[in-house]
C-alpha positions in Angstrom: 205.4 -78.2 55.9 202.1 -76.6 54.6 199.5 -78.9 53.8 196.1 -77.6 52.0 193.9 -80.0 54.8 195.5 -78.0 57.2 195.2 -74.1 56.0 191.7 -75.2 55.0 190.9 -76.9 57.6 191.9 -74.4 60.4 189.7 -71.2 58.0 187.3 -74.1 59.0 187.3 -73.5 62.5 187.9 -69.9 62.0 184.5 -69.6 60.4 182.5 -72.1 62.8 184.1 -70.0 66.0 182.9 -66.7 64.2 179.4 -67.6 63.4 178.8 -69.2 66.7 179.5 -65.4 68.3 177.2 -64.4 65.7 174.7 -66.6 66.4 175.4 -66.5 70.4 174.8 -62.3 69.9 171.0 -62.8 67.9 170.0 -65.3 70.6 170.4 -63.4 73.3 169.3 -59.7 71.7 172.3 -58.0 70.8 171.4 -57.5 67.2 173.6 -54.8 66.4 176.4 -56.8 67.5 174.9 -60.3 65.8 174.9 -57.8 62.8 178.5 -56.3 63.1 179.2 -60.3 63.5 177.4 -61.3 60.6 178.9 -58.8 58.1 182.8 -60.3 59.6 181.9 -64.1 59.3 180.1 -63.4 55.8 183.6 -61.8 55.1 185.8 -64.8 56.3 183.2 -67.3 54.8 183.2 -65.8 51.6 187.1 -65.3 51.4 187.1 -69.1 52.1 184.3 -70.2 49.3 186.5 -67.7 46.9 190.2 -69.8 48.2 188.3 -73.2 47.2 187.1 -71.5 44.0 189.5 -70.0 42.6 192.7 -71.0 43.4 192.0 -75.3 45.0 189.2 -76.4 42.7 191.1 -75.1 39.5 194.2 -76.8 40.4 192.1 -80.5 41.6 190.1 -80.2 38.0 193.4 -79.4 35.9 195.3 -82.4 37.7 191.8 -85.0 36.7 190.6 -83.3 33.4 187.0 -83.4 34.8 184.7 -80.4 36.2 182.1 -83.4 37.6 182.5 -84.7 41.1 183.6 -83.4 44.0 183.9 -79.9 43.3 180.6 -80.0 41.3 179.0 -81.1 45.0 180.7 -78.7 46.7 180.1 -75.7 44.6 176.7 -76.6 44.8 176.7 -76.5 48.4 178.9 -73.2 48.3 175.7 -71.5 46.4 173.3 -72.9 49.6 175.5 -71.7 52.1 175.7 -68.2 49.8 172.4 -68.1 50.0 171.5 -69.0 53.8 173.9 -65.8 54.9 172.6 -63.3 52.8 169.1 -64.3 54.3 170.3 -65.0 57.7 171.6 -61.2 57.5 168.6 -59.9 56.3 166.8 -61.9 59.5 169.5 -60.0 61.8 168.6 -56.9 59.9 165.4 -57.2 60.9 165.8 -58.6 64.0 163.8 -61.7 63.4 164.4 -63.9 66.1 162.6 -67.2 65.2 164.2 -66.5 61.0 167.5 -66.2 62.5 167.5 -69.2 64.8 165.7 -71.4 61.7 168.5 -70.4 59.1 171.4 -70.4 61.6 170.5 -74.0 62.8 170.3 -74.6 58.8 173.6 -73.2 57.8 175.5 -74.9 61.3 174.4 -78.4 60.2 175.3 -78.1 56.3 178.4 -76.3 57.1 179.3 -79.3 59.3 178.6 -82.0 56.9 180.1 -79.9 54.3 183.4 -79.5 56.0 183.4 -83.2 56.9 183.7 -84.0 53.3 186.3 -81.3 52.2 188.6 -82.5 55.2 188.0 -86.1 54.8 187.8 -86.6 51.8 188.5 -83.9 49.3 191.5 -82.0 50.7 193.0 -85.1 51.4 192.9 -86.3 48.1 194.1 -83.1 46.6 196.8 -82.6 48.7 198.2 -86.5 47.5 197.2 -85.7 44.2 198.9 -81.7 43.8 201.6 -83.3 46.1 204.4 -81.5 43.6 202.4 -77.7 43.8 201.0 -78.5 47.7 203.6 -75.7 48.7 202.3 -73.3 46.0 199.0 -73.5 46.5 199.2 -73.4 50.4 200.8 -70.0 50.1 198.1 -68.7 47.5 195.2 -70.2 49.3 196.7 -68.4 52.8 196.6 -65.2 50.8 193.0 -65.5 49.6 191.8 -66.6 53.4 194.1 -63.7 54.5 191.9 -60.7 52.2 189.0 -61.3 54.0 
């Protein structure tokens, strides 16, 4: 049975495993590759942020009647982590070493708190509260992640 902790939480891992080659290529001078790298994880990543968007965060905030909260948090976090890539690809564009390493070791550690509270908290809660549409929105989530 599909749960949305689980297809969300495994793009989690998907993501962390691709940045960390990205990030593994700029620190040791393979900047073409870290580039190459970076344009596929920005990809994944932002096929992820768009899944949570706009297919799980509608559903959540139809289910409560309220745009505040959790997905207000995250969202806002969504537009850090937005903004982190695009400069941590212009750093591997430019093959700044010390830039890179500063907004990778930045985006690593709010990516990691951020995914603790979407997989202990909020998909938890979503997938007991959309218990009847868990299926549903499983499959469209699954086709989002799989656009990337």
């Amino acid at each position: 049975m599909k749960s949305i902790a689980k297809t969300l939480g495994d793009h989690h891992r998907l993501c962390d495993e691709l940045f960390a080659k990205c990030e593994t290529a700029a620190l040791e001078g393979r900047w073409q590759e870290a580039q190459d790298l970076h344009a596929g994880f920005a990809r994944v990543l932002d096929a992820h942020l768009r899944a949570e968007e706009g297919v799980l965060f509608p559903a959540f905030e139809s289910f409560t009647g309220s745009t505040s909260g959790p997905t207000q948090v995250i969202r806002e976090e969504h537009k850090q982590m937005r903004d982190i890539l695009e400069r941590l690809g212009l750093a591997a564009s430019q093959r700044q070493s010390e830039t890179f390493g500063d907004l990778g070791e930045t985006l690593l550690i709010l990516m990691q708190q951020h995914n603790l509270k979407e997989e202990n908290i909020l998909y938890p809660i979503c997938d007991r509260s959309l218990a009847k549409r868990v299926q549903e929105l499983a499959n469209r989530l699954e086709e989002v992640l799989a656009a990337s």
